[in-house]
VMD Tcl script that draws the C-alpha trace (Angstrom):
set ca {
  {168.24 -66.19 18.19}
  {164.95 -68.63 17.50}
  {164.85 -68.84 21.40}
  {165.18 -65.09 21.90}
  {162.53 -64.59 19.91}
  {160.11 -66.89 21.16}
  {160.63 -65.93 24.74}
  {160.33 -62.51 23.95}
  {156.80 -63.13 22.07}
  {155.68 -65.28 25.36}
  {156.92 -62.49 27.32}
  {154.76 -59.72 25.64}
  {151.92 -62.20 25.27}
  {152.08 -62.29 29.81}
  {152.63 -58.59 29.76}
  {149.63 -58.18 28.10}
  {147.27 -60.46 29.65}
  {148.69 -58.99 32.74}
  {148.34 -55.61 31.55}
  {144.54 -56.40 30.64}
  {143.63 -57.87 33.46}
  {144.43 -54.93 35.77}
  {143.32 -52.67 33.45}
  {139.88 -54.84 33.94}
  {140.41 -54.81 37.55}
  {140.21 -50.73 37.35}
  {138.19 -50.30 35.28}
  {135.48 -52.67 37.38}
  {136.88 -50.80 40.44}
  {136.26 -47.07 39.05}
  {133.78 -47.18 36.09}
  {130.45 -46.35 38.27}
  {132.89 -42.92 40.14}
  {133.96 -42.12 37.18}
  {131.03 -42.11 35.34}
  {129.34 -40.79 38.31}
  {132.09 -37.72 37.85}
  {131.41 -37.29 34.19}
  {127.58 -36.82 34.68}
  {128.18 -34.43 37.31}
  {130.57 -32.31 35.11}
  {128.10 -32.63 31.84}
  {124.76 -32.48 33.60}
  {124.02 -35.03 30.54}
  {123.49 -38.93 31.26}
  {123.94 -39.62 27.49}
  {127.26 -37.42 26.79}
  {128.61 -38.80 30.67}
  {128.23 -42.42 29.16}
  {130.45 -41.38 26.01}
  {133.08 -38.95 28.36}
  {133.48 -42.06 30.61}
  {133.60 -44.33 27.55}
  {136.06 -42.10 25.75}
  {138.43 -41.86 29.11}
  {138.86 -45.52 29.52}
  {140.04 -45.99 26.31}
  {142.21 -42.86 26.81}
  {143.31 -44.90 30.04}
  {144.05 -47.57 27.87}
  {145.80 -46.28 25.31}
  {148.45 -45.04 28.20}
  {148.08 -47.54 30.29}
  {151.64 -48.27 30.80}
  {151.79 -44.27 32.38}
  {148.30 -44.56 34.05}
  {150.00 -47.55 36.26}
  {152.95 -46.21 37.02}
  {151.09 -42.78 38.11}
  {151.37 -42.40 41.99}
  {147.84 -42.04 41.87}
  {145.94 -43.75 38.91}
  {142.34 -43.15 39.72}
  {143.47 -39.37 39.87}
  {144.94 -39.57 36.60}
  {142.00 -41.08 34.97}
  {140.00 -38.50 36.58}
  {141.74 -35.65 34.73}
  {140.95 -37.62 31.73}
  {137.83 -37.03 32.49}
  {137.73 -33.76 33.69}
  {139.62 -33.00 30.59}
  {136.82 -34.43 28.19}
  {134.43 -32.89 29.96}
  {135.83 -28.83 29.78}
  {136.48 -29.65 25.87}
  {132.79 -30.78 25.80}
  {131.66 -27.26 27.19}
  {134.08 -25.54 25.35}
  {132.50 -27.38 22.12}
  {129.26 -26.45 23.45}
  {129.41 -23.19 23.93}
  {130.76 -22.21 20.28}
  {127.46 -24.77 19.03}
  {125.29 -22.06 20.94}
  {126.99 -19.23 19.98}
  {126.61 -20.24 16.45}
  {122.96 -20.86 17.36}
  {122.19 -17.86 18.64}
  {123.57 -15.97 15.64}
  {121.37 -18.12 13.64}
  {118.43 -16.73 15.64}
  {117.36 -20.28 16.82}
  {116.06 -20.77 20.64}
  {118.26 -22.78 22.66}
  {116.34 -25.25 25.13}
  {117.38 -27.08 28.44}
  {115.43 -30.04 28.90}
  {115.40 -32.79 31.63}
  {113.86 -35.78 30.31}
  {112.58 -38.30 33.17}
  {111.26 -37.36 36.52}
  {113.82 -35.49 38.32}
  {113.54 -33.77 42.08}
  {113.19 -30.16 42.17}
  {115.93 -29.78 44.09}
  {118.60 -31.60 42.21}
  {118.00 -29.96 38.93}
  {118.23 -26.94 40.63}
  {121.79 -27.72 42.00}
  {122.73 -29.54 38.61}
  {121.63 -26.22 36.45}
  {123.77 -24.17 38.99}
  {126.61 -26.56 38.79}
  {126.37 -26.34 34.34}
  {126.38 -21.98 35.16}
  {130.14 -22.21 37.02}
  {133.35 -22.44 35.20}
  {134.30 -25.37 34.04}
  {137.39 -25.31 36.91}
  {135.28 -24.07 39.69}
  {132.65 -26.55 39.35}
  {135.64 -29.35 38.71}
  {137.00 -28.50 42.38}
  {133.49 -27.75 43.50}
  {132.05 -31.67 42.78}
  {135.52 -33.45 43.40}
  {136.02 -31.56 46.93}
  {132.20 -31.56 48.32}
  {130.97 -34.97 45.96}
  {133.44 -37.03 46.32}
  {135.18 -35.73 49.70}
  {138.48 -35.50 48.31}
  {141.25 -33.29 50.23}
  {142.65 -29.96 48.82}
  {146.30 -32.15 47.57}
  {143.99 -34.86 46.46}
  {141.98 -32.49 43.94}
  {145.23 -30.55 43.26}
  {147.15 -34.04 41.95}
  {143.70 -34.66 39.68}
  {143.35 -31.42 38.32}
  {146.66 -31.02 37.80}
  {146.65 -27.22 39.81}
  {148.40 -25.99 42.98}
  {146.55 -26.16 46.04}
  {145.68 -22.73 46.80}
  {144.12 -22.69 43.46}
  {141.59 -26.20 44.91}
  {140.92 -23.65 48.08}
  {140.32 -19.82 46.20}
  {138.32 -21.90 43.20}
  {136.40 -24.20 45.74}
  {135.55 -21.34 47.89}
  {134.69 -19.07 44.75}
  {132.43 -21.97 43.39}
  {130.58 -22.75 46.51}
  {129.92 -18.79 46.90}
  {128.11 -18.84 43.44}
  {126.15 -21.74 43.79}
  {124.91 -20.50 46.95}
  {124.05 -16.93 44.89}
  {122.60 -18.80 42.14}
  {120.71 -20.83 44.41}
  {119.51 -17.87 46.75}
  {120.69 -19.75 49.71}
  {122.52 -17.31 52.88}
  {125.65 -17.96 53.47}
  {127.19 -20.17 55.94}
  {127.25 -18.32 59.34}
  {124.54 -15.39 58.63}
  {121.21 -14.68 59.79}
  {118.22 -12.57 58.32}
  {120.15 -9.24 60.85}
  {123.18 -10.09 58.41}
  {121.33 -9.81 55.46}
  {119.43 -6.77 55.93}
  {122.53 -4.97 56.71}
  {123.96 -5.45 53.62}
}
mol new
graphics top color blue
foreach p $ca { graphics top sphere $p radius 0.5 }
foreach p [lrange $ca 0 end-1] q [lrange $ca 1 end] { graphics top cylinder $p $q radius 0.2 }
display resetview
């Protein structure tokens, strides 16, 4: 019985240097996307840092389901598309309680940004926290329709009517014409 339990301690002990190590080896492998992801969802460098942070050790914490996943980048992904809707949801009842307060609510970009980009990144924080997921993770990061289905965890109709829907309003909020019109087009309308 001595023997049993030795081997079985040994046997945990490789398990989870094993375990470690490829958890290491993704986390190398998918720390800059995912963060990448998370600052794209949150518009915020600071709280992307702490949604990445929080998803790894999320990740971790399941790692034994994470690796068996068919696709374990696209689970960590939801992790992180997960933290990042309960952040906005969070948000949004701070400024609601701040507005009934009476106090002014300020967006401010700290560091020298491109016009351009904090256009797109304040038109990305006005969508719906599912439109702009399937908006970054289909035009961002390239991924197919099935791919962003498996990560959000959605059917793939949804990835195509919310990608479509999200695209539509950024181009509104951004006053760009639509793909395919010209100035005739518009002042028909």
């Amino acid at each position: 019985m001595a023997a049993t339990t030795v081997t079985h301690i040994r046997t945990a002990r490789t398990f989870d240097a094993e375990a470690r190590a490829r958890f290491d080896a993704f986390f190398d492998a998918h720390h800059r996307d995912l963060a990448r992801l998370a600052y794209l969802l949150s518009g915020d460098p600071d709280a992307a840092e702490d949604l990445t942070a929080e998803a790894f050790t999320q990740a971790w914490k399941r790692w034994d389901q994470v690796i068996r996943a068919d696709m374990p980048l696209a689970y960590v992904r939801r992790i992180v598309v997960n933290l990042a809707a309960s952040r906005v949801r969070r948000l949004v009842r701070e400024r609601r309680g701040w507005r009934l307060l009476g106090a002014a609510w300020t967006d401010q970009i700290d560091g020298p940004d491109v016009a351009a980009n904090a256009d797109v990144r304040a038109a990305l924080q006005r969508l719906p926290v599912r439109k702009r997921a399937c908006v970054v993770l289909r035009h961002y990061y390239g991924l197919s329709e099935q791919e962003t289905a498996a990560t959000l965890g959605i059917a793939v109709g949804t990835v195509k009517s919310q990608t479509s829907r999200g695209v539509a309003e950024l181009a509104a909020l951004l006053g760009a014409r639509p793909v395919g019109t010209t100035d005739r087009d518009e002042a028909t309308r």
